[in-house]
Phi, psi and omega in degrees: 000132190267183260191091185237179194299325186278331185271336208311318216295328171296344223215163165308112138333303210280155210030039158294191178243118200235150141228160187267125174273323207214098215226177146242343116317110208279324179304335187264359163274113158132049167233123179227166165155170193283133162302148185232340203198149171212160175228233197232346159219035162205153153264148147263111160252159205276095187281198163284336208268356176115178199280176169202136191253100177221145184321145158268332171298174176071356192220160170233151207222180178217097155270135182302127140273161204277347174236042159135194177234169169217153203243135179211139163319145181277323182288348162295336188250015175289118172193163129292158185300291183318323186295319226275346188289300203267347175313158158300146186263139180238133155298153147330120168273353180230153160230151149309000000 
């Protein structure tokens, strides 16, 4: 099944193309790079600048998809990653 914007919430993070848009920490916007690791409330993600560990509540991320980008609350994907497959599918509140 390929990953689109209505599904994102199902399917594996790690090695999207990730950026942070929108935070209540102003420091963690503009940090983009591929997730390489996820826990059940953080991405890791890969910059130029070395990895960086950021909350998924409180932030809004913007991901690359193989068809286009899409933008998600972060708080929609506090899960563990295995769990989040089997969660009821929530939509995206925003799309690019």
């Amino acid at each position: 099944m390929i990953i689109t914007p209505e599904n994102i919430a199902r399917h594996e993070i790690i090695g999207l193309l990730a950026e942070v848009v929108e935070s209540t920490n102003p420091c963690l916007v503009g940090i983009r790079g591929r997730v390489t690791d996820e826990t059940r409330n953080t991405f890791l993600i890969e910059t130029d600048d070395g990895e960086k560990r950021v909350a998924k509540s409180h932030v809004s991320f913007v991901f690359s998809l193989p068809r286009g980008r899409v933008k998600v609350a972060g708080s929609i994907l506090v899960s563990q990653p295995e769990n989040r497959i089997h969660k009821k599918a929530r939509k995206p509140r925003w799309k690019l």
